[in-house]
C-alpha positions, 0 to 999 in steps of 0.5 A: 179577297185579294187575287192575282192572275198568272197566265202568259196569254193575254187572252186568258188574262182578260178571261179570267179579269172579266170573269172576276168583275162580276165578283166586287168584293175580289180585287186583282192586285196585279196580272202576270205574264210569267212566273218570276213576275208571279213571285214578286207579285206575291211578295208584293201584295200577299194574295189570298187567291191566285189564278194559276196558268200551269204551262208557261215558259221560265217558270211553270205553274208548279214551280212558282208554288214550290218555289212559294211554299220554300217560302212559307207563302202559299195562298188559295190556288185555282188552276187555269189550265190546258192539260188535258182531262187525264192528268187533272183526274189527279188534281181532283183527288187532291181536292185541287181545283182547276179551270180547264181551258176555255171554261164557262162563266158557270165554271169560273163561279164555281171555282172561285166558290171552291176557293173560298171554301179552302180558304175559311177551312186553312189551316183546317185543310193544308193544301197538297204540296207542289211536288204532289201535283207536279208528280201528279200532273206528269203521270209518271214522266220524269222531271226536266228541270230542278229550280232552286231559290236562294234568297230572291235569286233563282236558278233553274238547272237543267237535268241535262247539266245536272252532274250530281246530288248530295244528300245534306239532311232535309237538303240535297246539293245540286252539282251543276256547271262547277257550282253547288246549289242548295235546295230543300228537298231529301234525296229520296224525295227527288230520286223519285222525280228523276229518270232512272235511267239516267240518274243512279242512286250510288250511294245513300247519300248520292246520286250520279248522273250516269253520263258523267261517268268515266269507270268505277275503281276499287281498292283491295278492302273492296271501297269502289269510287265512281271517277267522273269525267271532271276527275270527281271521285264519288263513293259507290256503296255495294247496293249502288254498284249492283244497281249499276251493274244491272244497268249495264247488264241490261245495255 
């Protein structure tokens, strides 16, 4: 069995390495101090197991596998983590493993026997998507950042920077800082990761960050537009407009 360890602490690394060495028939291809490295790592060595930190800067742990699974990688994943036991309650109801910091050499044994198992079982027993533990591990709190690969380049937006979000079939755009990005994801999907109060469903086809917002106009046969403050007119169906006005009834 090939592995990887993916840990921004030095320590945790030489944890997780001197737990292995009791195992010879697992190699550690290459360790990891972040997740960009963690990507390239993976395209390098193709892994059957990664040892995953989830709290990292650049990259967190769920946005290296969303990022791997847009991909068609994923390999067998063993969290090493430091969330607290609430949140990992949910990993556990995906059959997720996880090594919550510090762990014994007991655990870590069970773990990796854990990780074996999922491995002889793939395809039998698909591993949960990236998205689910990340929504999972939140509890409920809304996204920050939305990270978007197009081909080996990628970009991690802001929600802060992020203006708007168009549906295109099992994509959205993404409009931030005068660019589009791509990103394979449905909007309904990502509607649900994304602070309500701040970003609105307008329309079926999009979502508007309530900051960029200037007035919503409508024309004599009742068709509404949103006006951004960069002049953007975006379309506001009725639904999208009750939605709206809620919110500012609300204020």
């Amino acid at each position: 069995m090939k592995a990887l360890i993916i840990d921004d602490e030095d320590l945790a690394r030489a944890v997780v390495r001197e737990h292995l060495a009791a195992h010879p028939d697992v190699e550690v291809a290459a360790e990891c101090a972040n997740g960009f490295e963690a990507l390239k790592a993976v395209a390098l060595h193709q892994p059957d197991l990664i040892f995953l930190d989830i709290q990292m800067p650049k990259l967190d742990g769920f946005e290296v596998l969303e990022l791997l699974e847009a991909e068609g990688k994923r390999p067998a994943v063993v969290f090493v983590t430091a969330y607290d036991q609430h949140a990992l309650r949910a990993f556990e109801a995906h059959a997720v493993d996880y090594l919550l910091k510090p762990f014994s050499k007991e655990r870590f044994d069970t773990a990796l026997a854990k990780a074996r198992a999922q491995q002889a079982a793939h395809p039998a027993v698909p591993a949960p998507a990236a998205s689910e533990l990340a929504a999972a591990a939140r509890q409920g709190k809304p996204l920050e950042r939305v990270v978007v690969k197009d081909g080996p380049k990628v970009t991690v937006v802001h929600l802060d920077h992020l203006d708007w979000v168009q549906a295109q079939d099992d994509y959205v755009l993404l409009r931030t800082e005068g660019r589009n990005l791509l990103k394979q994801q449905t909007l309904a999907s990502l509607e649900t990761q994304l602070d309500s109060s701040r970003f609105i469903r307008i329309h079926r086809s999009y979502i508007l960050n309530l900051d960029r917002l200037v007035r919503v106009e409508q024309d004599s046969k009742e068709h509404r537009d949103a006006i951004l403050r960069d002049g953007t007119r975006l379309p506001v169906s009725r639904a999208g407009y009750q939605r709206l006005r809620e919110l500012w009834e609300g204020d």
